[in-house]
C-alpha positions as CSV (number, residue, x, y, z in Angstrom):
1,X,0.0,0.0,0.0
2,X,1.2,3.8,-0.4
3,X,3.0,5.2,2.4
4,X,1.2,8.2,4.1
5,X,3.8,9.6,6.2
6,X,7.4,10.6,6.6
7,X,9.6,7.9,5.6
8,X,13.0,6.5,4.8
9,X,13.7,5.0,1.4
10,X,16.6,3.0,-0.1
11,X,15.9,4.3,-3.6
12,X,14.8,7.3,-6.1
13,X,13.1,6.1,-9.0
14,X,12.7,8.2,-12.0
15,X,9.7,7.3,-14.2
16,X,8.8,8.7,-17.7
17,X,7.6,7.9,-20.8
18,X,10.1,7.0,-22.8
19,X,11.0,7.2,-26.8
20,X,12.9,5.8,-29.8
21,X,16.5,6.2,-30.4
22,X,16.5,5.1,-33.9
23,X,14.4,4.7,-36.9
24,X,13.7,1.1,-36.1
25,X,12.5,2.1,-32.5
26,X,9.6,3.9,-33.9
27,X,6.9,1.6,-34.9
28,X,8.0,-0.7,-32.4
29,X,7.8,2.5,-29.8
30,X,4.5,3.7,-31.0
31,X,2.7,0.4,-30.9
32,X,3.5,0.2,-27.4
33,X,2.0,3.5,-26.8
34,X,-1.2,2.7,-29.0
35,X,-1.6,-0.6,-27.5
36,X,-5.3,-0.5,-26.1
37,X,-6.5,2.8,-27.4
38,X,-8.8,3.8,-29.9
39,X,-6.3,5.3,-32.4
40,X,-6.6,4.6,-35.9
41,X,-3.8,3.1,-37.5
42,X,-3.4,5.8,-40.5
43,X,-2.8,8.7,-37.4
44,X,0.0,6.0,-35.9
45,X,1.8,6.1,-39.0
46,X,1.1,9.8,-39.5
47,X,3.0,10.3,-36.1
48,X,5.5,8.0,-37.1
49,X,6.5,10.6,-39.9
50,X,6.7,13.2,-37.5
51,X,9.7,10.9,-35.7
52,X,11.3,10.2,-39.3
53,X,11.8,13.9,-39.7
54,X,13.9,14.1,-36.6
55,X,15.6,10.5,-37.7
56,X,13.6,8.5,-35.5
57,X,14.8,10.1,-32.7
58,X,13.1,11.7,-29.7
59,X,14.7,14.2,-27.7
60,X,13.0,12.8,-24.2
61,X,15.7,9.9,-23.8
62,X,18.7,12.1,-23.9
63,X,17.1,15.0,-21.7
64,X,16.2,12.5,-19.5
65,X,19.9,11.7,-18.8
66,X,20.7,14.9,-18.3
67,X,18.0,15.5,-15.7
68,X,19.2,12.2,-13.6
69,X,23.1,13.8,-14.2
70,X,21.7,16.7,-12.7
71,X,19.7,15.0,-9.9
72,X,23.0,12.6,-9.2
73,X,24.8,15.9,-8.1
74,X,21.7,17.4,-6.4
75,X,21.6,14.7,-4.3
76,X,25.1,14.7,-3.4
77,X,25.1,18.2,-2.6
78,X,22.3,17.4,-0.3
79,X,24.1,14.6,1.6
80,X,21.5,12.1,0.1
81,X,23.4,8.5,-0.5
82,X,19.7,7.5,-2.8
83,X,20.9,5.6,-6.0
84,X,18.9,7.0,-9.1
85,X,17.2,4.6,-11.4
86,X,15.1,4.9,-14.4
87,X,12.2,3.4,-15.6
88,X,9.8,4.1,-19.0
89,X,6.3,3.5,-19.7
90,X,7.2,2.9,-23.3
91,X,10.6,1.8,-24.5
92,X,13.6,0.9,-22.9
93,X,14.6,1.0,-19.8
94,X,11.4,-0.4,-19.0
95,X,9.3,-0.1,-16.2
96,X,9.8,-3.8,-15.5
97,X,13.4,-4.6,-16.4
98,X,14.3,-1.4,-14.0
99,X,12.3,-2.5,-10.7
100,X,14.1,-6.1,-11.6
101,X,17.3,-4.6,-11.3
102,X,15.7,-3.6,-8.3
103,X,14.7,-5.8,-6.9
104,X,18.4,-8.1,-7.9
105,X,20.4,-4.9,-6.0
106,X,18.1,-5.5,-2.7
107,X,15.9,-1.8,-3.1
108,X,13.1,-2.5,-1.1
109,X,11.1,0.7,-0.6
110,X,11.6,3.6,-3.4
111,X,10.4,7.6,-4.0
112,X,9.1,7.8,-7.8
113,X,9.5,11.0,-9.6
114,X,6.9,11.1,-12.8
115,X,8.6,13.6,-15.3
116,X,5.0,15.4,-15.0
117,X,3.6,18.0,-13.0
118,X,-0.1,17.8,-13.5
119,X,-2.7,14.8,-12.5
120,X,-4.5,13.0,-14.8
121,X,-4.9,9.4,-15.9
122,X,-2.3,9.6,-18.6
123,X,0.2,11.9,-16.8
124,X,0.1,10.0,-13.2
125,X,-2.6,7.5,-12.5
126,X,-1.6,5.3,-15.4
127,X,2.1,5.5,-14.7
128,X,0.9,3.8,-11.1
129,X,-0.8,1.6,-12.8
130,X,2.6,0.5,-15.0
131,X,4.4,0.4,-12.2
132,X,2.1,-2.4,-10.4
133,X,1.9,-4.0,-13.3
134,X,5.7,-3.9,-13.5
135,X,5.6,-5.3,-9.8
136,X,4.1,-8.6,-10.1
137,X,6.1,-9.2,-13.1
138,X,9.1,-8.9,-10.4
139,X,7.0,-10.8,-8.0
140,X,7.1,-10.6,-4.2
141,X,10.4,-9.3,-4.2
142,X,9.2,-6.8,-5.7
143,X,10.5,-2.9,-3.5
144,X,7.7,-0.6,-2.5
145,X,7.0,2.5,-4.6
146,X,5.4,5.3,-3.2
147,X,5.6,8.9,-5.6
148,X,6.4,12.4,-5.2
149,X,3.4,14.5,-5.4
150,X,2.7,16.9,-8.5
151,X,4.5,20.0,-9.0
152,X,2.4,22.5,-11.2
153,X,2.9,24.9,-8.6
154,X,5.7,25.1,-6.9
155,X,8.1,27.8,-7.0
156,X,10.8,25.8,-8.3
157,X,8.4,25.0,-11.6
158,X,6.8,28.4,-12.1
159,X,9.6,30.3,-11.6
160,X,12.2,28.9,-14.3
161,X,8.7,29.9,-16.8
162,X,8.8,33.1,-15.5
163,X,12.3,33.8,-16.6
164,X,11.8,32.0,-19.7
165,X,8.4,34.2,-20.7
166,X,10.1,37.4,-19.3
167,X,13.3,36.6,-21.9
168,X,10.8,36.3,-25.1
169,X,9.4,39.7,-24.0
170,X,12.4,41.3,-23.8
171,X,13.1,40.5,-27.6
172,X,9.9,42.0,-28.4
173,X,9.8,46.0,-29.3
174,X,8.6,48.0,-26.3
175,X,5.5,49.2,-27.8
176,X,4.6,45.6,-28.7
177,X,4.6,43.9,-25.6
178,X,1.4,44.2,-24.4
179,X,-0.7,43.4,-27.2
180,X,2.1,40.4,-27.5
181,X,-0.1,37.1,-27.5
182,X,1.1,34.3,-24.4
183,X,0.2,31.3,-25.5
184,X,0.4,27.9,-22.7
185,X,0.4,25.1,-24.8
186,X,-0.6,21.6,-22.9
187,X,-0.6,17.9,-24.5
188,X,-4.5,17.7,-25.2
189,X,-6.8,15.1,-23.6
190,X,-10.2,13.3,-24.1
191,X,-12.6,15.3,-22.3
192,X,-13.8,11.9,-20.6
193,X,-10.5,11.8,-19.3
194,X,-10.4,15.4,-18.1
195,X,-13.8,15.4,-16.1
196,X,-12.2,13.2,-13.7
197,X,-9.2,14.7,-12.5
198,X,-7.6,18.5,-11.9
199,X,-5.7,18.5,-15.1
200,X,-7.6,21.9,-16.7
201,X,-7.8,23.6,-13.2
202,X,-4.0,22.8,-12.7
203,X,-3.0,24.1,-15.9
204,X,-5.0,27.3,-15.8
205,X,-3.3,27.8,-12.2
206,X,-0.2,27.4,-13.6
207,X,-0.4,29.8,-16.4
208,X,-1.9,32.2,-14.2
209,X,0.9,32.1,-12.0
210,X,4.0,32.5,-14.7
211,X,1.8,35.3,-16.9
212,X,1.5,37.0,-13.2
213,X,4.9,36.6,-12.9
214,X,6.1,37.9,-15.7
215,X,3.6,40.8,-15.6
216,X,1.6,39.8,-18.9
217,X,-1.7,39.8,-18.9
218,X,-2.7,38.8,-22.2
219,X,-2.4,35.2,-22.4
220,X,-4.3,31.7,-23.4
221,X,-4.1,28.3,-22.4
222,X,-4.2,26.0,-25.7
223,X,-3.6,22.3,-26.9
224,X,-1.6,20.1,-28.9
225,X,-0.9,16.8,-30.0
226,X,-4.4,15.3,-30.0
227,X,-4.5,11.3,-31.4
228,X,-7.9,10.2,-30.8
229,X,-10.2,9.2,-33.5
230,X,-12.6,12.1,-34.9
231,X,-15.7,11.9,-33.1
232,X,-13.9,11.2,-30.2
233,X,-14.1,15.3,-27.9
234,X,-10.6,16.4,-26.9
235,X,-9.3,19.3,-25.0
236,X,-9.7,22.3,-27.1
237,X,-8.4,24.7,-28.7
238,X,-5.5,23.6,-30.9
239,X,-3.0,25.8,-30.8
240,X,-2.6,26.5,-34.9
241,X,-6.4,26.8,-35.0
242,X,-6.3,29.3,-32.1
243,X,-3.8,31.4,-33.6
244,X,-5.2,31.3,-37.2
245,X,-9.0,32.5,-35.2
246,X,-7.4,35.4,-33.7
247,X,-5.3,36.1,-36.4
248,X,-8.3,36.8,-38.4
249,X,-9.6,39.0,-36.0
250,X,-6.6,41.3,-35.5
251,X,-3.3,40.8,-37.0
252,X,-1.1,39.8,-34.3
253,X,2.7,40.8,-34.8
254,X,4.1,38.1,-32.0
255,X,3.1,35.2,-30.4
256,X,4.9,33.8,-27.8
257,X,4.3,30.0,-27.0
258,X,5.2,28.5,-23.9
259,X,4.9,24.6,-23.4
260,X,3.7,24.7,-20.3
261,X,2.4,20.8,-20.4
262,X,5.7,19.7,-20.7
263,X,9.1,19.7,-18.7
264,X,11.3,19.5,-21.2
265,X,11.1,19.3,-25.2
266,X,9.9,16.3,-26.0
267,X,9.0,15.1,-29.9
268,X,5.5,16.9,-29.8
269,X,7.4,20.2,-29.1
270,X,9.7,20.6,-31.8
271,X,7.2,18.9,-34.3
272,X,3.6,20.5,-32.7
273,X,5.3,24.0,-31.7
274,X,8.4,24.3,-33.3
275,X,8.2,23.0,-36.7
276,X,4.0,23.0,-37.4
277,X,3.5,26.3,-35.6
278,X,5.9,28.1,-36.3
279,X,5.6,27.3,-40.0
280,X,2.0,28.9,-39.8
281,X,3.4,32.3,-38.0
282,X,5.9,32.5,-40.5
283,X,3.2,31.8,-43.2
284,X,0.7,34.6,-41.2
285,X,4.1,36.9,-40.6
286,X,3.6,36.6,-37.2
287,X,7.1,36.2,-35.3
288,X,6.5,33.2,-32.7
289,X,8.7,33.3,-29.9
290,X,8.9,29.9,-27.9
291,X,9.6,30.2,-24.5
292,X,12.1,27.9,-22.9
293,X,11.1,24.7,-20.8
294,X,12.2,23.9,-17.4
295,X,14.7,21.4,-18.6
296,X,17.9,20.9,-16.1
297,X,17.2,24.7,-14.5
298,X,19.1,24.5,-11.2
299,X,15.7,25.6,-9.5
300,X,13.7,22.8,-11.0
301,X,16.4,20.5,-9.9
302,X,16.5,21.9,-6.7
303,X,12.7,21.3,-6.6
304,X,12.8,17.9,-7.1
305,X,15.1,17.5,-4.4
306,X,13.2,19.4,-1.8
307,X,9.9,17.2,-3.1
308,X,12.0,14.7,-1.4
309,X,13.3,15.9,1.4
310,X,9.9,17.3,2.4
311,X,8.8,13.6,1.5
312,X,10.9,12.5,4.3
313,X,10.6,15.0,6.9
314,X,8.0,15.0,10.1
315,X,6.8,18.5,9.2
316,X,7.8,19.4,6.2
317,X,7.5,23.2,4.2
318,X,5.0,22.0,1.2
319,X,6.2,25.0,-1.1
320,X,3.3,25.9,-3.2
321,X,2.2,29.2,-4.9
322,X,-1.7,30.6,-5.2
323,X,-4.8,29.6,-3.8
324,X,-4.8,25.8,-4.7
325,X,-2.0,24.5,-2.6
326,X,0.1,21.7,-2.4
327,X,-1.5,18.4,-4.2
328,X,-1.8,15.6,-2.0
329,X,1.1,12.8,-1.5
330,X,-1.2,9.9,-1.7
331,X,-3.7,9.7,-4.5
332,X,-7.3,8.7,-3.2
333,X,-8.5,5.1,-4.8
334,X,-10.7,7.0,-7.9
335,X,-8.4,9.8,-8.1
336,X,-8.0,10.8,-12.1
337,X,-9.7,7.0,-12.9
338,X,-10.2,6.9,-16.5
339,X,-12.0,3.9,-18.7
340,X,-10.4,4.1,-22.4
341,X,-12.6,3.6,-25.3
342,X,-11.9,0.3,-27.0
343,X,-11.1,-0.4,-30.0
């Protein structure tokens, strides 16, 4: 069962969603991702285009590393002797083969990090559910995992965006700035899956917070990267249709579009915001500005180090900006539950 209280652990696992290193990965990659949902096939292989462009690589693998580089020497700065390990939803390491090693190295009880910061099935509950599954493929001796909670807003998340928002700004002409578009651009959803869980309300809190921050007031939270079938609701608006709607209303001279849904930039950024969006500003002669992600920003490391540390303390400072608070460290049993539509 998950711990409820302060505790000691013998082990920090790091849990994402993993993604091809190579052009052969990709199918192989996406199938595992598919597997289950109601996705038809022509949209896999759409998406499997998007990875050939980048020759069938996604970034996530590599910026991954660099996070748990970053974390190793957090950690050691902090006196913590916790041995890292990593463990993907989707390709390699996986989920199972990491708590094995686990489990072969004697971990009994670890503190997961889920490269997320917002709750919903697909960003938290059905990583817990991988990770049980992952469990009794070990078998009994498989350790314990308990998880950090989510992050959306804590000062060590909002604040890297601040900088990052206030930097585009600060490329923009003066006179500019204020009618200058902020766009917060999340991975979309099915609305069944949204009705369930805090992801909107977290999201909206957490643009609110950076656009307060950086003292702009004109901003909108869109999505990207939808994948269900047609007739199937999703989160809306798309971020190209949103701009091309207000576009048409008043020109707009910049944009600028910060991935707010995503810690660092995965495949859907560069191809969603960087490549598709951007091609439509250009084609609009509207100058986009993408704002950075948090990435390895010594604050967000530090963040994830005082997630644990306040994990582990008898009163700990929950760090947490606006009116929502901290999120909770134990998710109740229906928190963010989610049936999938079969094929």
């Amino acid at each position: 069962m998950p711990n409820d209280g302060p505790s000691n652990y013998d082990a920090f696992l790091f849990v994402s969603f993993g993604g091809p290193e190579g052009p052969g990965d990709v199918l192989p990659f996406l199938e595992n991702v598919l597997r289950g949902k109601n996705v038809p096939h022509e949209r896999m292989l759409e998406v499997a285009q998007h990875y050939q462009q980048f020759e069938g690589i996604s970034p996530i693998n590599e910026q991954n590393r660099r996070l748990i580089a970053a974390l190793e020497a957090e950690f050691t700065a902090r006196g913590s002797q916790l041995p890292i390990y990593w463990g993907n939803r989707n390709w390699h390491p996986l989920l199972a083969d990491t708590l094995q090693q686990m489990a072969d190295e004697g971990v009994k009880r670890a503190i997961a990090f889920f490269t997320s910061a917002y709750s919903s099935y697909s960003s938290c509950r059905q990583y817990q559910e991988d990770i049980a599954r992952a469990q009794s493929v070990v078998g009994p001796r498989a350790p314990q995992v308990d998880k950090l909670r989510v992050f959306f807003n804590h000062p060590g998340f909002v604040e890297p965006m601040v900088e990052s928002v206030v930097d585009c700004l600060r490329q923009i002409p003066e006179d500019q700035r204020n009618e200058t578009l902020l766009l917060f651009s999340a991975h979309s959803i099915p609305q069944g899956m949204s009705e369930n869980c805090q992801y909107v309300a977290q999201l909206q809190e957490a643009c609110r917070l950076v656009a307060e921050g950086a003292g702009h007031a004109n901003w909108e939270l869109v999505y990207q990267s939808r994948s269900g079938p047609p007739q199937q609701p999703w989160l809306e608006p798309d971020i190209c249709d949103r701009i091309e709607a207000l576009h048409k209303n008043r020109a707009l001279r910049h944009v600028v579009v910060l991935p707010i849904g995503f810690i660092s930039d995965h495949l859907e950024v560069l191809y969603d915001l960087d490549t598709e969006a951007r091609q439509l500003c250009e084609r609009l002669s509207i100058t986009m500005h993408r704002a950075a992600t948090v990435g390895t920003h010594p604050r967000f490391v530090q963040m994830i180090g005082q997630l644990l540390v306040e994990r582990m303390s008898e009163n700990p400072d929950r760090l947490a900006l606006g009116c929502l608070g901290p999120s909770h460290d134990v998710c109740p049993a229906d928190c963010c539950s989610y049936q999938p539509q079969k094929p």
